[in-house]
C-alpha positions, 0 to 999 in steps of 0.5 A: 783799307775796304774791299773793293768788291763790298767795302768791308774790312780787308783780311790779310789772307785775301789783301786787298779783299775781304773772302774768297768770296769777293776775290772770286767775284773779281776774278770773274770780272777780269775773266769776263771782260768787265774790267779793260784798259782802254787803248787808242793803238789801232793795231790793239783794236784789230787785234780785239776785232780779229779775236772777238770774230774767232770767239764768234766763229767758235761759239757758231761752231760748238752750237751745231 
């Protein structure tokens, strides 16, 4: 099995990874938002909108 971050051979300690390193990079990843599973209900698209103008709203806030 190859590590999905850089395709070398995984560790047992890290499985499905290679390192720390790449687990980290992937962590990062889903706490980023890069990785998201794609959803046609209407109500999870509100949800995300409504969420996304709290994010704004609290960045704007913590600026001043």
């Amino acid at each position: 099995m190859a590590c999905p971050i850089c395709n070398k051979a995984t560790v047992p300690d890290y499985r499905p990874f290679c390192s720390k390193r790449c687990a980290d990079v992937d962590l990062a990843r889903w706490l980023g938002g890069d990785y998201a599973v794609p959803s046609q209900d209407p109500e999870d698209v509100d949800r995300a909108l409504d969420e996304a103008a709290r994010a704004e709203a609290e960045k704007a806030r913590r600026a001043h």
